[in-house]
C-alpha positions as CSV (number, residue, x, y, z in Angstrom):
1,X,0.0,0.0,0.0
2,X,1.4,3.6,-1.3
3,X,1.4,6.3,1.3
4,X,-1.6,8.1,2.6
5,X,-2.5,11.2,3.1
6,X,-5.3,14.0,4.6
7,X,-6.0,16.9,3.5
8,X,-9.2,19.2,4.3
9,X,-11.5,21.0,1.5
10,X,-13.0,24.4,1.4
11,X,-16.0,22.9,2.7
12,X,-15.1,20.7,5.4
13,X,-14.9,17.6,3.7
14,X,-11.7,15.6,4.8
15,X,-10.4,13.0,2.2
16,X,-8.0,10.5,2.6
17,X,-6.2,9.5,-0.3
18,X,-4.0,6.4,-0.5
19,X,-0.9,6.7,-3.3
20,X,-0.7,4.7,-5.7
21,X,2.1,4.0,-8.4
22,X,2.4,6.1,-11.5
23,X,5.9,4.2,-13.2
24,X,5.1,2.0,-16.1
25,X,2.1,1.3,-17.6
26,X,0.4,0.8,-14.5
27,X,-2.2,3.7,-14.8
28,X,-2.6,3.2,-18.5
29,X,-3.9,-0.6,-17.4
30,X,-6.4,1.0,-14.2
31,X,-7.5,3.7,-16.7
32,X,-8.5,0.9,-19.8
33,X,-10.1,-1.2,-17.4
34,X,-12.0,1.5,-15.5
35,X,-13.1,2.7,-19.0
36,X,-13.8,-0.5,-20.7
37,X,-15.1,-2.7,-17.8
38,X,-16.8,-0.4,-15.3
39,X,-17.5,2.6,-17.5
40,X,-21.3,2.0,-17.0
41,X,-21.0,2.2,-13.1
42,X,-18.9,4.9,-12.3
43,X,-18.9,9.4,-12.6
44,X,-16.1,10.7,-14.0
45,X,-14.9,14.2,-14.4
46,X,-12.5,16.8,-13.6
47,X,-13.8,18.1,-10.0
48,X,-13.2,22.0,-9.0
49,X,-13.5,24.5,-6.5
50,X,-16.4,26.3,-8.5
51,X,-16.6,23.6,-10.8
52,X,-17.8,19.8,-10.9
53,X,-17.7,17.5,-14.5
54,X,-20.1,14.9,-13.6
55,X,-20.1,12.8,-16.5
56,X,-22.0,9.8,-16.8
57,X,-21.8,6.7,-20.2
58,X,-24.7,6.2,-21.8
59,X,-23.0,3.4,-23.7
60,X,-19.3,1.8,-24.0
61,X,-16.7,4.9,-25.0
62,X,-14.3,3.7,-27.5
63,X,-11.1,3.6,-25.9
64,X,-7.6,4.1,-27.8
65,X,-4.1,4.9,-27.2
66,X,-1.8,6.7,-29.4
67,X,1.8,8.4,-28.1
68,X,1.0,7.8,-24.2
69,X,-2.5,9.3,-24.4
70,X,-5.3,7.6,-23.8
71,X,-8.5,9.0,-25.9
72,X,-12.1,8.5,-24.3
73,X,-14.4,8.9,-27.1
74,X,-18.5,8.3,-27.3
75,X,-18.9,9.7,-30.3
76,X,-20.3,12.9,-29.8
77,X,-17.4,14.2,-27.5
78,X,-14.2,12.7,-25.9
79,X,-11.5,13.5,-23.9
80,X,-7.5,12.7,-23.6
81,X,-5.8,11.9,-21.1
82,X,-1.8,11.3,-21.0
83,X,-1.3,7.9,-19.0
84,X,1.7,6.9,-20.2
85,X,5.1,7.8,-22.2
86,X,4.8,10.5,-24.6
87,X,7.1,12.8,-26.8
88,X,8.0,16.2,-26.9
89,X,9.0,18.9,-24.7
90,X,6.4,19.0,-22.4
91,X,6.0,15.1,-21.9
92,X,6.7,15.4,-18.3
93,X,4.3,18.5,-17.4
94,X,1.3,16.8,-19.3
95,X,1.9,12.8,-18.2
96,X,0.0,11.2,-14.4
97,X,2.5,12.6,-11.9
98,X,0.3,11.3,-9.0
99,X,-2.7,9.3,-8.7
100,X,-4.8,8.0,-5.7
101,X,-7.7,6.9,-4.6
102,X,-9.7,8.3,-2.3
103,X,-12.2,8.4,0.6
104,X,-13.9,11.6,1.3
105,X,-15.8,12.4,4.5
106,X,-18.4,15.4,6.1
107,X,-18.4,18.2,3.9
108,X,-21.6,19.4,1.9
109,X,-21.9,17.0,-1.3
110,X,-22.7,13.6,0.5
111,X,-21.8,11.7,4.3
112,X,-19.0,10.2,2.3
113,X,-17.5,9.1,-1.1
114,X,-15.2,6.8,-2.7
115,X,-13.0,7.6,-6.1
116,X,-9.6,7.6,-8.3
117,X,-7.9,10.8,-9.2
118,X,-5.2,11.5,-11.2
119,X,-2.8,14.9,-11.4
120,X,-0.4,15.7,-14.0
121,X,3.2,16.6,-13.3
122,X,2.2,20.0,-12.5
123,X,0.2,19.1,-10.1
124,X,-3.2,19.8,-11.7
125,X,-5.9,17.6,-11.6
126,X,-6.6,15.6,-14.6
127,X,-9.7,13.2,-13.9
128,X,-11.9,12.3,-10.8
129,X,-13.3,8.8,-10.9
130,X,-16.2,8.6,-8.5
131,X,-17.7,5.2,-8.1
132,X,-20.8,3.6,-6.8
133,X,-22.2,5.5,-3.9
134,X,-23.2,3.6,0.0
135,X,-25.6,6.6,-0.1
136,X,-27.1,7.1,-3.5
137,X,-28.5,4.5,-5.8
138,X,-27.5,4.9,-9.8
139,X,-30.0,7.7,-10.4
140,X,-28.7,9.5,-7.5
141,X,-31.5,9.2,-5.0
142,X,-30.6,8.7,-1.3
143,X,-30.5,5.1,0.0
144,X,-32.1,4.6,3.2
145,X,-30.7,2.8,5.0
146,X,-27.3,3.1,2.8
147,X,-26.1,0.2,1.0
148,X,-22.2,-0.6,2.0
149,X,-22.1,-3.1,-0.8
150,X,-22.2,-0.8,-3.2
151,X,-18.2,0.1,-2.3
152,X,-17.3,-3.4,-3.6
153,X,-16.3,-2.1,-6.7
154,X,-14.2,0.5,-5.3
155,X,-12.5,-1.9,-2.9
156,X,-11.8,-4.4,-5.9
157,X,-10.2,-2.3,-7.8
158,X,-8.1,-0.2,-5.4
159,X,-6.8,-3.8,-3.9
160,X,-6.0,-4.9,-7.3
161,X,-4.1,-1.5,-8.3
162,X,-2.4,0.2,-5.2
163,X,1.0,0.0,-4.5
């Protein structure tokens, strides 16, 4: 298991994210299979102070690589995002420089959350992965009581890809 660390949001919410490896082709792999396998179960989007990308599949996105990027692509929009090796000058500014994933607690947005984010080599965040809620159901209305087996997924996958 990669380090972990806490840090505290604008609103309160504390998250907890848990490092994982970036060398290799390590986050290309957790990146083809989070977009070709779980696609239809998860949110993903770049997450902001001010603003939130909540993007969810309606069907499979075609996934491709080409020069260490990784394109996301339904058909009537996509998006890149560098994974892996690429050329050119800027190769280490644009490539994942950290990823994690993450628990998120208190705040405003909901009791808690579970995701994946990557951040360049600037330090930017690229992507937010958010998957199935404990506390919302797929259409996003609240689960009473709240439904801890819907964190299987996340648990799966972060055991299968942490460091």
């Amino acid at each position: 298991m990669g380090p972990t660390t806490v840090e505290q949001e604008l609103d309160g919410t504390t998250i907890e994210y848990e490092e994982i490896s970036v060398e290799g082709d390590q986050i290309e792999r957790l990146m083809t299979e989070v977009f070709t396998v779980h696609w239809a179960r998860l949110t993903v989007g770049p997450l902001l102070q001010g603003a939130a990308f909540e993007i969810r599949f309606a069907e499979a996105p075609r996934v491709t690589m080409l020069d260490g990027y990784m394109t996301v692509d339904t058909g009537a929009w996509h998006f890149h995002l560098c994974v892996n090796d690429t050329s050119g000058q800027a190769r280490a500014a644009r490539r994942v420089g950290r990823a994690a994933f993450f628990r998120a607690t208190g705040g405003g947005c909901a009791p808690e959350y579970h995701g994946l984010r990557l951040w360049n080599g600037l330090g930017e965040q690229m992507v937010t992965v958010l998957f199935p809620s404990a506390y919302y159901d797929d259409a996003m209305k609240p689960l009473r009581p709240p439904d801890p087996g819907r964190l299987a997924l996340w648990e799966d996958v972060r055991s299968r890809y942490r460091a």
